[in-house]
The first five atom37 places (N, CA, C, CB, O) and aatype in JSON, in Angstrom:
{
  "aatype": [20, 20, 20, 20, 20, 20, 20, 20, 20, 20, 20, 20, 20, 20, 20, 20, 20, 20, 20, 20, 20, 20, 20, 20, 20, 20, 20, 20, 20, 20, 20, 20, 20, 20, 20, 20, 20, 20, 20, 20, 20, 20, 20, 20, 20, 20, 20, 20, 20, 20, 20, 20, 20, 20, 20, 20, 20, 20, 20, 20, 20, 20, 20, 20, 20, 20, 20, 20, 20, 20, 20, 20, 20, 20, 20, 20, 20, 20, 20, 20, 20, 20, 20, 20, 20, 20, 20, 20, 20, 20, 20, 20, 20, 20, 20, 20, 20, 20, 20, 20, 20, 20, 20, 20, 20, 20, 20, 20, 20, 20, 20, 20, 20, 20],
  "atom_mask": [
    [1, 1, 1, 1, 1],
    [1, 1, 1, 1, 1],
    [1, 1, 1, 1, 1],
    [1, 1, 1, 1, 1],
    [1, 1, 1, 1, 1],
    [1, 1, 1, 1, 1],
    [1, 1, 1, 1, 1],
    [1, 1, 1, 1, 1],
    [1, 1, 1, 1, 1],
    [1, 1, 1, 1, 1],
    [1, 1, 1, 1, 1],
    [1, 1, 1, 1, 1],
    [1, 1, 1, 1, 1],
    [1, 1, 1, 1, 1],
    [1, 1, 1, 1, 1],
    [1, 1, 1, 1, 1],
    [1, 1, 1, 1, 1],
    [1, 1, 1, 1, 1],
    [1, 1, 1, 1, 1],
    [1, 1, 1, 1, 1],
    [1, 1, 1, 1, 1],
    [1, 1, 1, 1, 1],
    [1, 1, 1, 1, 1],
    [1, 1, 1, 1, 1],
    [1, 1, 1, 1, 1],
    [1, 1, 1, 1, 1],
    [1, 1, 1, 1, 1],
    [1, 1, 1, 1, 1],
    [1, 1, 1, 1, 1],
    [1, 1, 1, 1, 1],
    [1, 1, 1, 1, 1],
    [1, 1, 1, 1, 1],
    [1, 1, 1, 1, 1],
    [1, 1, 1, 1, 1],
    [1, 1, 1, 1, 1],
    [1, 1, 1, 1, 1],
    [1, 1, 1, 1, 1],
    [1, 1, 1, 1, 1],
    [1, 1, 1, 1, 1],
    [1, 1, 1, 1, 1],
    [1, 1, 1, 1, 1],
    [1, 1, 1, 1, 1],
    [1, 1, 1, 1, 1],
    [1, 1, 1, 1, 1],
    [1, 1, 1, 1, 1],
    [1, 1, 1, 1, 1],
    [1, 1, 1, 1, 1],
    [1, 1, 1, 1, 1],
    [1, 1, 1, 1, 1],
    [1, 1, 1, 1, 1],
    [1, 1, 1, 1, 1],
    [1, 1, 1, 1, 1],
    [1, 1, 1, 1, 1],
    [1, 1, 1, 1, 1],
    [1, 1, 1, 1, 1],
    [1, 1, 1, 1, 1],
    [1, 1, 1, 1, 1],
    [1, 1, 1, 1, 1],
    [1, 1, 1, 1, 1],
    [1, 1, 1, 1, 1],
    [1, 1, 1, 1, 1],
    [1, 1, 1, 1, 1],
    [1, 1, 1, 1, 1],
    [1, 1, 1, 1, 1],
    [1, 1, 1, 1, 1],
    [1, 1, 1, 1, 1],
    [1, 1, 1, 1, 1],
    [1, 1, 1, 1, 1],
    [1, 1, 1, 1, 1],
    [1, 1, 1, 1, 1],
    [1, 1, 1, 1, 1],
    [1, 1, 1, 1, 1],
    [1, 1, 1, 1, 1],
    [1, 1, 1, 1, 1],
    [1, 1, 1, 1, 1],
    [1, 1, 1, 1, 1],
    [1, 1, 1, 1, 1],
    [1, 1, 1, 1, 1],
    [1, 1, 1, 1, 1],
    [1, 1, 1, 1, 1],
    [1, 1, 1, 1, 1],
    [1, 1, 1, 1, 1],
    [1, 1, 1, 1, 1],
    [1, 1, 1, 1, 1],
    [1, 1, 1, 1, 1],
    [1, 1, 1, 1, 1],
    [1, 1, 1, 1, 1],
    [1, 1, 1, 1, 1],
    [1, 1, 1, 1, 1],
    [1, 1, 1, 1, 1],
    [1, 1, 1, 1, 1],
    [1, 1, 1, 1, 1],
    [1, 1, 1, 1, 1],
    [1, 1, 1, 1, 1],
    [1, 1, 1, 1, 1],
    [1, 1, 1, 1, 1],
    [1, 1, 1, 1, 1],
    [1, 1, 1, 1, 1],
    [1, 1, 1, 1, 1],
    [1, 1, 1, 1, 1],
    [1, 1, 1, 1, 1],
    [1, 1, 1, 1, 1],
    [1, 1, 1, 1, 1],
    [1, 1, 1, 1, 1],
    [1, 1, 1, 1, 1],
    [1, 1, 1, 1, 1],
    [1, 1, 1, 1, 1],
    [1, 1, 1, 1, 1],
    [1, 1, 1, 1, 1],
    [1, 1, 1, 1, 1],
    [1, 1, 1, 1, 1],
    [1, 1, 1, 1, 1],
    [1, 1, 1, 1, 1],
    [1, 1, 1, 1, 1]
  ],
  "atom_positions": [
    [[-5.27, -4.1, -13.13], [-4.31, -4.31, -12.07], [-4.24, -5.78, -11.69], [-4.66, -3.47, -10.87], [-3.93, -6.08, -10.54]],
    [[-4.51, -6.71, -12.62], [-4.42, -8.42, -12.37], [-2.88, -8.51, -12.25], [-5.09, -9.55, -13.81], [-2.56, -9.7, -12.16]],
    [[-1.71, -7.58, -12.22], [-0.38, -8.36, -12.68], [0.31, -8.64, -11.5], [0.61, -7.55, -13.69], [0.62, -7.78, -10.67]],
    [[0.6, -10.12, -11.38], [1.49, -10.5, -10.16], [2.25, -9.5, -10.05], [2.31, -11.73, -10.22], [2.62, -8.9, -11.05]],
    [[2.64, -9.15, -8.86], [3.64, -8.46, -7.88], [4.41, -9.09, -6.76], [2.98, -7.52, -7.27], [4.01, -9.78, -5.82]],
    [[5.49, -8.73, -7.04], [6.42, -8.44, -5.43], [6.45, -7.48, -5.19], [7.79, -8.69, -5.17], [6.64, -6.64, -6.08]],
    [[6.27, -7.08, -3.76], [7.07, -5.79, -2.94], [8.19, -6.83, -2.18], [5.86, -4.68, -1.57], [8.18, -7.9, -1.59]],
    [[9.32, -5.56, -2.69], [10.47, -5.54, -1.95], [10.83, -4.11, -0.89], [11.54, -5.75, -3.06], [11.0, -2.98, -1.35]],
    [[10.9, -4.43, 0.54], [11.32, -3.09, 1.12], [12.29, -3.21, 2.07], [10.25, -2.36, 1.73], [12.25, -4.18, 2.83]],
    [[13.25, -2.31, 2.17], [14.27, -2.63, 2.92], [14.55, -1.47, 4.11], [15.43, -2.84, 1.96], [14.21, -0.38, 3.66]],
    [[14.93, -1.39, 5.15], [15.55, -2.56, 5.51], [13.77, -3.64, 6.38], [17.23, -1.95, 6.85], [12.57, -3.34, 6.42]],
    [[14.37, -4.56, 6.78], [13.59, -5.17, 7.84], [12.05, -5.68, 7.52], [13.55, -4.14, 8.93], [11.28, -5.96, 8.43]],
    [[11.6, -5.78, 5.84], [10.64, -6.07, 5.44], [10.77, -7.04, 4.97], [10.18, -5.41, 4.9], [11.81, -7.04, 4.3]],
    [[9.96, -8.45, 4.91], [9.94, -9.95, 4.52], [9.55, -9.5, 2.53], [8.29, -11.12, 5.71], [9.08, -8.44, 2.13]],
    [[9.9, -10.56, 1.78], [9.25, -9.73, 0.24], [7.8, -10.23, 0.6], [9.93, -10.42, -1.73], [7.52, -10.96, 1.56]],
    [[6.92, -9.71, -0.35], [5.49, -9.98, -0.6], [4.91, -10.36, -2.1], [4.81, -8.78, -0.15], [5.0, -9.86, -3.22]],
    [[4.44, -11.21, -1.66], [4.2, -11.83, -3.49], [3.17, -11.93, -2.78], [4.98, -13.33, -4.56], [2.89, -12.31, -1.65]],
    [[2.12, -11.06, -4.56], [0.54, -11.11, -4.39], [0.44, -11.07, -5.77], [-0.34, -9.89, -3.51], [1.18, -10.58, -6.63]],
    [[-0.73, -11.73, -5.84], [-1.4, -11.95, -7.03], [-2.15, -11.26, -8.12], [-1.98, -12.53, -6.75], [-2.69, -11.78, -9.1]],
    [[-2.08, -9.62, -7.69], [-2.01, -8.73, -8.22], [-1.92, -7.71, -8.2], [-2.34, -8.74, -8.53], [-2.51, -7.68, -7.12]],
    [[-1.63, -6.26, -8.46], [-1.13, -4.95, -8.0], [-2.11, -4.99, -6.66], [-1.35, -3.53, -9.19], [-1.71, -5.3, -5.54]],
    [[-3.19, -4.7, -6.93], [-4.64, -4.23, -6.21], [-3.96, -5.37, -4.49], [-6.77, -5.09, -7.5], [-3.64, -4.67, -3.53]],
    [[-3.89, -6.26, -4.39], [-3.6, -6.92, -3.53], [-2.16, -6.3, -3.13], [-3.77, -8.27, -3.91], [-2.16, -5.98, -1.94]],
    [[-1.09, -6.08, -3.7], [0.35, -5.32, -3.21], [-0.04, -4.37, -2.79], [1.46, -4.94, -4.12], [0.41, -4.17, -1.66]],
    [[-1.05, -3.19, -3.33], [-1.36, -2.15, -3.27], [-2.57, -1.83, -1.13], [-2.17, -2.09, -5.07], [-2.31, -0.9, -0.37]],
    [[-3.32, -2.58, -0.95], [-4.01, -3.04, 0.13], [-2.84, -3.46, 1.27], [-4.98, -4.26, -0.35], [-2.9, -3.03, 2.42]],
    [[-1.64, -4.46, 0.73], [-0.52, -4.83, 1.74], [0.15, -3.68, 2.02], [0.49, -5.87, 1.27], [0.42, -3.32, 3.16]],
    [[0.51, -2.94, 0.77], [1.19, -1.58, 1.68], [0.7, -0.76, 2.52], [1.62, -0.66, 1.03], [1.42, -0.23, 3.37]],
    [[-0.65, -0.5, 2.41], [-1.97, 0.3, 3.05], [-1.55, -0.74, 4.45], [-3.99, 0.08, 2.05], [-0.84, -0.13, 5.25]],
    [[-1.75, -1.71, 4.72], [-1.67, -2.57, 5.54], [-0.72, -2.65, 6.98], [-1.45, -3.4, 4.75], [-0.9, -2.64, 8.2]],
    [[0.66, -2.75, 5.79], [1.86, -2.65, 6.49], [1.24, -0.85, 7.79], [3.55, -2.41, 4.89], [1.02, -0.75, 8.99]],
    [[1.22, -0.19, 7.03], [1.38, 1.5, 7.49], [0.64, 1.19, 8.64], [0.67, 2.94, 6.44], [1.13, 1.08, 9.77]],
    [[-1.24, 0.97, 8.19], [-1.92, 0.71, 8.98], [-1.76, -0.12, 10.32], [-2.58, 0.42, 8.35], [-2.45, 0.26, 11.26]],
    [[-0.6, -1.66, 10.59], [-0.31, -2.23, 11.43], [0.67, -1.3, 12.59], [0.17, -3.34, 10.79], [0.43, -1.26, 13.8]],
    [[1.86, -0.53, 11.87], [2.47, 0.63, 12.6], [1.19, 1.84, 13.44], [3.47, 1.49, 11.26], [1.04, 2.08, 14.64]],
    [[0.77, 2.14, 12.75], [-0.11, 3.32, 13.16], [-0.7, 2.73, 14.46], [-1.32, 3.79, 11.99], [-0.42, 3.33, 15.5]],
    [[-1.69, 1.31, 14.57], [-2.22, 0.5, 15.1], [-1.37, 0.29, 16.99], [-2.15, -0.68, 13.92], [-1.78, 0.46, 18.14]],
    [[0.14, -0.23, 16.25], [0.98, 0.04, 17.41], [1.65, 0.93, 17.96], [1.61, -0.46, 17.44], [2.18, 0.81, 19.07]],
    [[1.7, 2.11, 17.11], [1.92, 3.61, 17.95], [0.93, 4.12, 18.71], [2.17, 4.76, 17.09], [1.07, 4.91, 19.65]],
    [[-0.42, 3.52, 18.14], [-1.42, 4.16, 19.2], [-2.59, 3.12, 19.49], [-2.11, 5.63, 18.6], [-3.61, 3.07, 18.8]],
    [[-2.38, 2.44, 20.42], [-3.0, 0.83, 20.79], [-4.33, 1.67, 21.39], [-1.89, -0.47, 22.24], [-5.33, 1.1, 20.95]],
    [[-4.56, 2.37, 21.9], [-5.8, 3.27, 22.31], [-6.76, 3.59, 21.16], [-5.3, 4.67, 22.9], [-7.8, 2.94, 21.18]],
    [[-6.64, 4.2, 20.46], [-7.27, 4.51, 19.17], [-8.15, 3.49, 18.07], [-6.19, 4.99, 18.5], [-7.61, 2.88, 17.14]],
    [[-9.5, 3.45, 18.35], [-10.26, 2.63, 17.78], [-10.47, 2.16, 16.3], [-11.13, 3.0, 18.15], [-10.65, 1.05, 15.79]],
    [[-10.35, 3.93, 15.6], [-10.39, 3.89, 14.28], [-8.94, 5.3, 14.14], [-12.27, 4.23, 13.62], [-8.99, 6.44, 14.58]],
    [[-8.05, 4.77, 13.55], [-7.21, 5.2, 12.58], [-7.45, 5.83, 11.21], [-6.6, 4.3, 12.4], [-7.71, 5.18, 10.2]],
    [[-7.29, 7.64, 11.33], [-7.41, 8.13, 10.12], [-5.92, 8.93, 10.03], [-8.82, 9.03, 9.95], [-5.31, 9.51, 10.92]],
    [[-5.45, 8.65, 7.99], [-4.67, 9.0, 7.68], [-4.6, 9.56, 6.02], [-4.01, 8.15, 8.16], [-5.42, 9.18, 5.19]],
    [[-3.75, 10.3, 5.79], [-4.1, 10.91, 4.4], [-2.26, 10.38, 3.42], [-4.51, 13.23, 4.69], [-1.1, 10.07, 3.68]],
    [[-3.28, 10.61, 2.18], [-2.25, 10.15, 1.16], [-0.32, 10.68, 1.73], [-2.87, 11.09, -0.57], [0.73, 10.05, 1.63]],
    [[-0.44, 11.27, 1.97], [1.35, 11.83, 2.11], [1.63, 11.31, 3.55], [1.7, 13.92, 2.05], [2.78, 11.47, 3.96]],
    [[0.66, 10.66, 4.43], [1.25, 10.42, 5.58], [1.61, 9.02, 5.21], [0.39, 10.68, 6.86], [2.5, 8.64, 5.97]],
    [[1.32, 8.22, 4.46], [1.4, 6.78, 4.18], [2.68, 6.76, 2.78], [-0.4, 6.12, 3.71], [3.44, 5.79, 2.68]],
    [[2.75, 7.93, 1.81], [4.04, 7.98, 1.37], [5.01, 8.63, 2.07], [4.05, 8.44, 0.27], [5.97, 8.78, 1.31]],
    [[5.28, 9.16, 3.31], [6.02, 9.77, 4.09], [6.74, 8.26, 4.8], [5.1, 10.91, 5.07], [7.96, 8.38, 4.92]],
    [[6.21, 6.92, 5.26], [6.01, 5.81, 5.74], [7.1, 5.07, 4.53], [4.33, 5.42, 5.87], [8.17, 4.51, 4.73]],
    [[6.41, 5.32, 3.32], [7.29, 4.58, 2.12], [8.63, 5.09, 1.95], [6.64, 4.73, 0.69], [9.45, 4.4, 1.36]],
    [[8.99, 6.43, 2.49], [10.18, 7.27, 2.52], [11.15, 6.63, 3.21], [9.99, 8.54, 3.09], [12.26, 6.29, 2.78]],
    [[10.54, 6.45, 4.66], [11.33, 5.9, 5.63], [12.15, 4.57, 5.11], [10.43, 5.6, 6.82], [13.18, 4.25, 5.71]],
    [[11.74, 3.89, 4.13], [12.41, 2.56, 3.85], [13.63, 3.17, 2.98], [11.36, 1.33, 2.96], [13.47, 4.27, 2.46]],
    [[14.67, 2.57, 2.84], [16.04, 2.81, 2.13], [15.51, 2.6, 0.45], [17.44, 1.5, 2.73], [15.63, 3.46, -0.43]],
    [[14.81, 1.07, 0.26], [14.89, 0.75, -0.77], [12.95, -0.4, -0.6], [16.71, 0.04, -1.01], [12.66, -1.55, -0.24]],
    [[12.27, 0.65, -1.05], [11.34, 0.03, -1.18], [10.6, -0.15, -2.92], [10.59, 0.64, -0.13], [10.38, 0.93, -3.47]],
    [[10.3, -1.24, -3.59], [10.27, -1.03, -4.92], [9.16, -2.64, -5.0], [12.11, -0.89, -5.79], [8.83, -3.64, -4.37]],
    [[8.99, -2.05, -6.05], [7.98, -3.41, -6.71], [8.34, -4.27, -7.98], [6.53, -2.82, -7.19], [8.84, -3.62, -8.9]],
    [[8.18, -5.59, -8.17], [8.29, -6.16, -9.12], [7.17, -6.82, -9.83], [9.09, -6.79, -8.85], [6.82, -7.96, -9.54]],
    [[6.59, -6.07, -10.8], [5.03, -6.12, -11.65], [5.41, -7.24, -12.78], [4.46, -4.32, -12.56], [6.34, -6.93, -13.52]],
    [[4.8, -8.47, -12.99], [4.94, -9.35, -13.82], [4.53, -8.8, -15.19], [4.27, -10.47, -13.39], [3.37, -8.39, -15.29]],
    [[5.45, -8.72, -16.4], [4.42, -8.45, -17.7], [4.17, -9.46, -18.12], [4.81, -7.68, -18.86], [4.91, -10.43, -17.92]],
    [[3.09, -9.54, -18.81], [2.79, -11.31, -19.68], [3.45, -10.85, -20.8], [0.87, -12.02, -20.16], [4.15, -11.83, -21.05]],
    [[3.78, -9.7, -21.96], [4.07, -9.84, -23.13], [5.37, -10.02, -23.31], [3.64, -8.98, -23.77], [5.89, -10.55, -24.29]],
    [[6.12, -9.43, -22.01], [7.58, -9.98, -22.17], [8.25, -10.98, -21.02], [8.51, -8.72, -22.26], [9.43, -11.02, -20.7]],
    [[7.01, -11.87, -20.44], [7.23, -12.76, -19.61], [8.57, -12.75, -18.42], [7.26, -13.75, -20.49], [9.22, -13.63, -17.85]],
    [[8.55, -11.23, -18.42], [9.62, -10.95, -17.2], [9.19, -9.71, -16.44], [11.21, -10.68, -17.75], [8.48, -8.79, -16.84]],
    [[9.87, -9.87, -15.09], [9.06, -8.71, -13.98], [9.7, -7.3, -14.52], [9.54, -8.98, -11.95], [10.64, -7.13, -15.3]],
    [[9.16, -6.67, -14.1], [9.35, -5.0, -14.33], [9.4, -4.45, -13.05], [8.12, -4.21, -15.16], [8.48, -4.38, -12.24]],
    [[10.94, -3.92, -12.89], [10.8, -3.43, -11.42], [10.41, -1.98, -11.58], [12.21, -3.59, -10.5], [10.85, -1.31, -12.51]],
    [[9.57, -1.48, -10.66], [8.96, -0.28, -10.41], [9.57, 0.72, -9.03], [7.47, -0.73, -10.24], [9.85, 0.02, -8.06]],
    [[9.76, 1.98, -8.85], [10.24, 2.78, -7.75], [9.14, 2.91, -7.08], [10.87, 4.06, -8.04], [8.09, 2.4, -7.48]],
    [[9.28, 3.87, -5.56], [8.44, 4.52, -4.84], [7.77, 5.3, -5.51], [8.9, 5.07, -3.94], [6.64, 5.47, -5.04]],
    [[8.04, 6.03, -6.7], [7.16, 7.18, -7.0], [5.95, 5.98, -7.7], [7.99, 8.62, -8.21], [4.93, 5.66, -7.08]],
    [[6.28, 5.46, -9.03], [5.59, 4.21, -9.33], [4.29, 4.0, -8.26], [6.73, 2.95, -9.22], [3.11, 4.32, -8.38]],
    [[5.07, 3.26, -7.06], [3.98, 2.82, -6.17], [3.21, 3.69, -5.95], [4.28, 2.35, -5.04], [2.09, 3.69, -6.45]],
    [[3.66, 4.7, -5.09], [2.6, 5.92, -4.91], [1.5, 6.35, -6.0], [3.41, 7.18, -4.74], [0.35, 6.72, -5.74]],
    [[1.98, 6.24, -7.05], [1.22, 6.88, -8.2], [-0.27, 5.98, -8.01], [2.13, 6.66, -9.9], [-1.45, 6.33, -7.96]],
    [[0.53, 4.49, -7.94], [-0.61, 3.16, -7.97], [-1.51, 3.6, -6.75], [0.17, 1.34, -7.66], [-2.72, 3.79, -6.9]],
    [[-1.02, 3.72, -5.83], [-1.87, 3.63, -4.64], [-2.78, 4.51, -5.14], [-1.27, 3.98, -3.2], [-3.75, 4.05, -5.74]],
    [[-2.65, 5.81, -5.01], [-3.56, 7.29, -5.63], [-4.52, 6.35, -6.04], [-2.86, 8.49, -7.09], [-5.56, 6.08, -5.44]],
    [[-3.95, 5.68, -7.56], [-5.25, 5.37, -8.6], [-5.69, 4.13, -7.45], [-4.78, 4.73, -10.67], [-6.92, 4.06, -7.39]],
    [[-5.16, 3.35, -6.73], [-6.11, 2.04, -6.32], [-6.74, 2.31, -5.34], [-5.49, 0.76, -5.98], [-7.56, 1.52, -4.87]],
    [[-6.44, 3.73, -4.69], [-7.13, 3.72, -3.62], [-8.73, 5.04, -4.27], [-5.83, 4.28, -2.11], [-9.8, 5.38, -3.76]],
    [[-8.18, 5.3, -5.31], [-9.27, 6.48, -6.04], [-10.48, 5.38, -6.47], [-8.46, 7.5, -7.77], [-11.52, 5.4, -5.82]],
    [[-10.35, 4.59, -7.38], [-11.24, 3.26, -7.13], [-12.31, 2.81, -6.2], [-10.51, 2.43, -6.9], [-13.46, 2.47, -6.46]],
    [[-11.65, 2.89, -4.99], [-12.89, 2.43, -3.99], [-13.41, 3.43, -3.38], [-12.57, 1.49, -2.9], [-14.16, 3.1, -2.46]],
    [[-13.23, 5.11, -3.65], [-13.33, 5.87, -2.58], [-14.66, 6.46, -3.13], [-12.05, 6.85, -2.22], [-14.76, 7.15, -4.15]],
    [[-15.95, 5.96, -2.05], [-17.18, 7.15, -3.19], [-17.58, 8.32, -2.95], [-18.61, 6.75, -3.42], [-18.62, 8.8, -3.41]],
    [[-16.62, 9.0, -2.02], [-16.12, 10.67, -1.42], [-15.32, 10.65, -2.63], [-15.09, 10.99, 0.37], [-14.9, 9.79, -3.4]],
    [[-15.22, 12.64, -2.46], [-14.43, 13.82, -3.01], [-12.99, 13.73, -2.63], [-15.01, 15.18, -2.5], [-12.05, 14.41, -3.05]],
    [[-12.99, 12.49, -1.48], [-11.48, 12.45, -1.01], [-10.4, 11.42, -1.27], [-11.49, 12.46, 0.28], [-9.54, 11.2, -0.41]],
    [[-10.41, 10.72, -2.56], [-9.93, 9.5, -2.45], [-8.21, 9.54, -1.55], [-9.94, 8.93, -4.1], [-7.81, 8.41, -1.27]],
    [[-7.37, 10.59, -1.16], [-6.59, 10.43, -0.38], [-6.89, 10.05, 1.44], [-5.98, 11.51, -0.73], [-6.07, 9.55, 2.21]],
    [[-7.6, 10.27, 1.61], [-8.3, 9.95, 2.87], [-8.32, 8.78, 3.06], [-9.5, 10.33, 3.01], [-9.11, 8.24, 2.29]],
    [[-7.54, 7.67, 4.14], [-8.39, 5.94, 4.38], [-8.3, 6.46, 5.96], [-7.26, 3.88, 3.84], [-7.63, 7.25, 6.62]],
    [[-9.32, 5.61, 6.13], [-9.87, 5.19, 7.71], [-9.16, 3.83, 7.99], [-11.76, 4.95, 7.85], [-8.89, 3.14, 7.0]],
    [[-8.81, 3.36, 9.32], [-8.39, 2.25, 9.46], [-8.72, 1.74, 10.73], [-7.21, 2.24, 9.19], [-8.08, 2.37, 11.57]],
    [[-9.6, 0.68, 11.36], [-9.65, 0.06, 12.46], [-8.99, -1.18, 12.54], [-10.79, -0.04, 12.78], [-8.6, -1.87, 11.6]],
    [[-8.91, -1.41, 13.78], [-7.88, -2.54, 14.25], [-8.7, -3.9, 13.71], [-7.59, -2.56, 16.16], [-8.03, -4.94, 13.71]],
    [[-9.56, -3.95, 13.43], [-10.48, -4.79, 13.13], [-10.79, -4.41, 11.85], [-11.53, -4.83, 14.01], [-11.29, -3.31, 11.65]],
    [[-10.52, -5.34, 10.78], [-10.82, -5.1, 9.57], [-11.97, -5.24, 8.7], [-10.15, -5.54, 9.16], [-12.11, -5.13, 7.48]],
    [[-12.8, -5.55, 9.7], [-14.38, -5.68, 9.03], [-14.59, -4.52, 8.94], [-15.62, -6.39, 9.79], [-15.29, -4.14, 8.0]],
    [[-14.2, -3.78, 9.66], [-15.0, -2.21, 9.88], [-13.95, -1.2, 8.72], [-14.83, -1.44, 12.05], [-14.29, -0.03, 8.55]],
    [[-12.86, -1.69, 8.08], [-12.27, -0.88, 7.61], [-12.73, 0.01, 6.21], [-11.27, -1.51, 7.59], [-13.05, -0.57, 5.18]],
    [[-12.73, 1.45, 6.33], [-13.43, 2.25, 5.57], [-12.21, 2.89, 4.6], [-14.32, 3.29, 6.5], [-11.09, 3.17, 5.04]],
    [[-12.62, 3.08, 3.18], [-11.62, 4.06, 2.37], [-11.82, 5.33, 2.16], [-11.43, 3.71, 1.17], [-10.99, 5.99, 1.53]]
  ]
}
């Protein structure tokens, strides 16, 4: 997952260029996590499951990614399902529970658990 990325999401989202899926993949986790954060300013630690964070990706009209290939030195745009698929696997990666759909999220990101 080293391949530069953009996320593009519309409406009302700035693009995001990161330096590789795994990093696009954490910003979208991110984005959700900052909403959740301000719907419920009370709430210390934030828990949410895989379909509530693609339910989030729904809401955008046109949210999509652009994955750099090196062999044909041009981006590859990718859909929501795409992303989702990624997240699954990037977030299955760090999870050392039975649950890799499960992330925890505090407002404070030292403490943040997958």
């Amino acid at each position: 997952m080293g391949r530069h990325t953009i996320i593009l999401a519309q409406p009302s989202q700035n693009p995001g260029d990161f330096d590789s899926e795994a990093l696009a993949m954490d910003q979208i986790a991110s984005l959700y996590e900052q909403r959740l954060a301000k719907e419920n300013p009370q709430a210390g630690q934030i828990q949410y499951r895989a379909e509530d964070l693609f339910r989030f990706i729904d809401t955008y009209k046109e949210f999509v990614a652009l994955v750099f290939d090196p062999h044909t030195l041009t981006y590859q745009p990718r859909d929501k399902e795409w992303i989702k698929d990624r997240l699954i696997t990037h977030f299955s990666r760090q999870q050392p529970d039975p649950q890799p759909a499960l992330r925890q999220s505090s407002q404070t990101r030292r403490n943040k658990r997958y």
